[in-house]
C-alpha positions as CSV (number, residue, x, y, z in Angstrom):
1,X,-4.8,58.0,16.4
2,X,-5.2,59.8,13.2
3,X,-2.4,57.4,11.2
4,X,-4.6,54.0,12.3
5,X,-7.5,55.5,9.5
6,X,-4.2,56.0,6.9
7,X,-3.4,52.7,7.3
8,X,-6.7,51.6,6.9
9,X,-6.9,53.2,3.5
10,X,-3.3,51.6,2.7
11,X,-4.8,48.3,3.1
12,X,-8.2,48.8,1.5
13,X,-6.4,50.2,-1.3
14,X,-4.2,47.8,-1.5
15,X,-6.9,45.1,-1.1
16,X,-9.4,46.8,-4.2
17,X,-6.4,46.4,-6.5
18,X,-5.4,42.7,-5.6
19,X,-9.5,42.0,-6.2
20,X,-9.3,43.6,-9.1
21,X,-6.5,42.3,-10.5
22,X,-7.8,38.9,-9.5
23,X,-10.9,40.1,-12.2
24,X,-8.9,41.3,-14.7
25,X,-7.5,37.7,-14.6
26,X,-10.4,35.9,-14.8
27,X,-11.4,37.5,-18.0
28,X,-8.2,37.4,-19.9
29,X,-7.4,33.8,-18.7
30,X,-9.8,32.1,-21.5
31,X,-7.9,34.1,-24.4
32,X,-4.7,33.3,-22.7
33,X,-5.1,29.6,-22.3
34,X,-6.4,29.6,-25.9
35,X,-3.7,31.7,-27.2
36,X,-0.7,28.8,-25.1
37,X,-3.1,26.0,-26.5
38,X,-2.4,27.2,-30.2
39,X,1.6,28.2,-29.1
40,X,2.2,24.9,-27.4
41,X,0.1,22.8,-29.8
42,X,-1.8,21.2,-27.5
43,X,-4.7,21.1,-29.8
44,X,-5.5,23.0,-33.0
45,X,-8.5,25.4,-31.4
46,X,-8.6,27.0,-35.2
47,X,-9.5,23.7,-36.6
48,X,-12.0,23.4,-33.8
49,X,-13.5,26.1,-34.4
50,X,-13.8,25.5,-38.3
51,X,-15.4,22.2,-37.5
52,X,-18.0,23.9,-34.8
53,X,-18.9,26.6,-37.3
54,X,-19.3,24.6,-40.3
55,X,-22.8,23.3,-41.1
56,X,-21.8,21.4,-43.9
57,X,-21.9,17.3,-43.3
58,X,-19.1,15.6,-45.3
59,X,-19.2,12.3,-46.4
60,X,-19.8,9.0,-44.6
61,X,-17.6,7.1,-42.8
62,X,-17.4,3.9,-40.8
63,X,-15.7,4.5,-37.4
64,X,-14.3,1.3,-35.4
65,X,-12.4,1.7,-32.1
66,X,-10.1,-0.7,-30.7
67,X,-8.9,-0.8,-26.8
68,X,-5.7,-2.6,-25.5
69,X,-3.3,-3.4,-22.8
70,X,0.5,-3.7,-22.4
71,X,2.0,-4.7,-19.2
72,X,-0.6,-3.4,-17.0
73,X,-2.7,-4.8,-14.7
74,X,-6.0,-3.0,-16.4
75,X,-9.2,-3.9,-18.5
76,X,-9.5,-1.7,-21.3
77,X,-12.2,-1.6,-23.5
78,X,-14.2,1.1,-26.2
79,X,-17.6,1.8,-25.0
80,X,-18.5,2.0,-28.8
81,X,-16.4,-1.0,-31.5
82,X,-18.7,1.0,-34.1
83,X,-19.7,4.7,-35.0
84,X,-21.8,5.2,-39.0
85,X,-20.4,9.5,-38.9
86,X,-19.2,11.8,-41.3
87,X,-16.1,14.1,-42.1
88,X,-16.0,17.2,-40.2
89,X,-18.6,15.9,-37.6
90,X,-17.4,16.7,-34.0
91,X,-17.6,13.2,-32.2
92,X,-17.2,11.8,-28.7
93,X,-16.7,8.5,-27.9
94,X,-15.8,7.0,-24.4
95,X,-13.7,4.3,-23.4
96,X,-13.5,1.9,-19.6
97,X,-10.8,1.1,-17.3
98,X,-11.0,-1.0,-14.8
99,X,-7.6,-1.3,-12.2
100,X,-8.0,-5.3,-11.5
101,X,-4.9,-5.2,-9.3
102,X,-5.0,-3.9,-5.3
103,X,-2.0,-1.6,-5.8
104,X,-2.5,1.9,-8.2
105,X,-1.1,1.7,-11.8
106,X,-0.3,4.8,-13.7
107,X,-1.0,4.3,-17.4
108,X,-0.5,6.0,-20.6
109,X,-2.7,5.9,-23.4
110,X,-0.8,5.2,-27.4
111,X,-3.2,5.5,-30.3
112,X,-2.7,4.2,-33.9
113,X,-4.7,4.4,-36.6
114,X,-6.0,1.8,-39.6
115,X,-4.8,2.9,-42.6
116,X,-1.9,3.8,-40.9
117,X,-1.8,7.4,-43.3
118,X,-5.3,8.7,-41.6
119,X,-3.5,9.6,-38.3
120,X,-2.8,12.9,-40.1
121,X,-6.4,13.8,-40.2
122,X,-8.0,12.7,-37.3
123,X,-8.0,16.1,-35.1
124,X,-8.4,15.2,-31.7
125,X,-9.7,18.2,-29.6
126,X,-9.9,16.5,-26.0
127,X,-8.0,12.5,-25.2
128,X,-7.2,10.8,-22.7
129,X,-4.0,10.2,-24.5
130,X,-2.9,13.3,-23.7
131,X,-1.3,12.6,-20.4
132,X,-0.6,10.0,-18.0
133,X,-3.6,8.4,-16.1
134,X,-3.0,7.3,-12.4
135,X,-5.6,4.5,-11.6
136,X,-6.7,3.6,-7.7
137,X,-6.8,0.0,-6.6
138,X,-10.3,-1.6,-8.0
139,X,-10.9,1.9,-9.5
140,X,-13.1,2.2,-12.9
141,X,-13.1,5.4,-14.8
142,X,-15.0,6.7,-18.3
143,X,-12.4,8.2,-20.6
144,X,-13.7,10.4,-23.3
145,X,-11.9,11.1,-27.1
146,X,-13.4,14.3,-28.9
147,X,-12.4,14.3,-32.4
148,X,-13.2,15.0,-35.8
149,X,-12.5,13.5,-39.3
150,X,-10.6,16.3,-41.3
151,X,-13.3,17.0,-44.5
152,X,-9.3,16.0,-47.0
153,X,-10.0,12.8,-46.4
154,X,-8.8,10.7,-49.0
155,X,-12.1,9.3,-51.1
156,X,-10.4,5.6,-50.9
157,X,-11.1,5.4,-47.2
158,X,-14.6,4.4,-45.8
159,X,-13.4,2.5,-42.4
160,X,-10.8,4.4,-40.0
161,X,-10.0,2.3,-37.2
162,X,-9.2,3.7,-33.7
163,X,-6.8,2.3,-32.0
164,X,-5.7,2.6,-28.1
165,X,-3.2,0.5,-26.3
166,X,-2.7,1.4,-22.6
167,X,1.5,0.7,-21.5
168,X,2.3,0.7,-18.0
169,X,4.9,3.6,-17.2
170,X,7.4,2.3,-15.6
171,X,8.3,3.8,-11.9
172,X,5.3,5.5,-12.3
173,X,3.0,6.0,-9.4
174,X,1.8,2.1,-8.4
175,X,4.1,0.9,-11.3
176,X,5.1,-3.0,-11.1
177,X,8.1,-2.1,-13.0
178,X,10.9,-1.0,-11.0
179,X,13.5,1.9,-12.6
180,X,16.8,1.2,-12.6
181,X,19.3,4.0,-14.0
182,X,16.3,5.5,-16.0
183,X,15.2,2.5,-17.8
184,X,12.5,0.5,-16.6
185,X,14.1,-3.4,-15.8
186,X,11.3,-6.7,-16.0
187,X,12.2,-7.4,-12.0
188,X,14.9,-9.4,-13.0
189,X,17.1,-7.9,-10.5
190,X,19.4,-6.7,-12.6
């Protein structure tokens, strides 16, 4: 009878230390997600954080935003075509989808930019366009863009222009496309 209580402290010991290691990694996991965000490039948190901090308004700008489709069976449009802001002002601005077909479509988001040069200083923090988006039959969703216009950017430009076209990906999940040898085909049964 008297090794039943040793095991008993065996597996409360063992026990405290998985709780506490569960602890332990709940309070490092924010610095370690920020510190693979930074690694992997992911987003620039440090530019984040400079345009959190900073109290200074830049100067105007005009934001438009654009939405598109290519090959998918979805309505795409910017919640917002227009946006008066200012460099180094954190915005948000959401976009709609709507799946018009009865079978899901898995979608991926492409942005461009108008001039074609500001793409290097629009920082987006949080996007859509960051993965692939799997859409339900008849399914209509809000996507949000968090970004900032970088404070260098050039005088000459008072209009940025946001632009999103969502493409099909083919063999995706609900895809129309079918893939044949890694390469999507047009259903030409080739």
């Amino acid at each position: 009878m008297t090794a039943l209580p040793a095991n008993n402290y065996r597996l409360a010991g063992g026990l405290s230390l998985v709780v506490l290691a569960s602890f332990v990694f709940a309070y490092l996991q924010p610095p370690l997600y920020r510190a693979f965000c930074e690694w992997t490039g992911i987003y620039d948190v440090q530019k984040a954080d400079e345009f959190r901090a900073s109290s200074v308004v830049g100067r105007p700008v005009t934001m438009e935003f654009d939405a598109n489709t290519h090959g998918t069976g979805l309505r795409f449009t910017a919640l917002q075509t227009s946006l008066a802001t200012h460099t180094g002002e954190l915005i948000q601005v959401n976009f709609r989808v709507e799946n018009l077909t009865n079978h899901p479509v898995t979608g991926q988001a492409i942005p461009s930019y108008g001039p074609k040069h500001v793409g290097n200083f629009v920082k987006k923090l949080d996007c859509f366009c960051f993965r692939q988006q799997v859409f339900a039959p008849g399914e209509v969703r809000v996507l949000p863009v968090v970004f900032a216009l970088d404070r260098t950017l050039p005088d000459d430009v008072g209009t940025v222009t946001l632009s999103y076209t969502f493409f099909e990906v083919p063999g995706g999940v609900g895809s129309t496309a079918p893939v044949v040898n890694g390469s999507a085909t047009s259903g030409s049964g080739i």
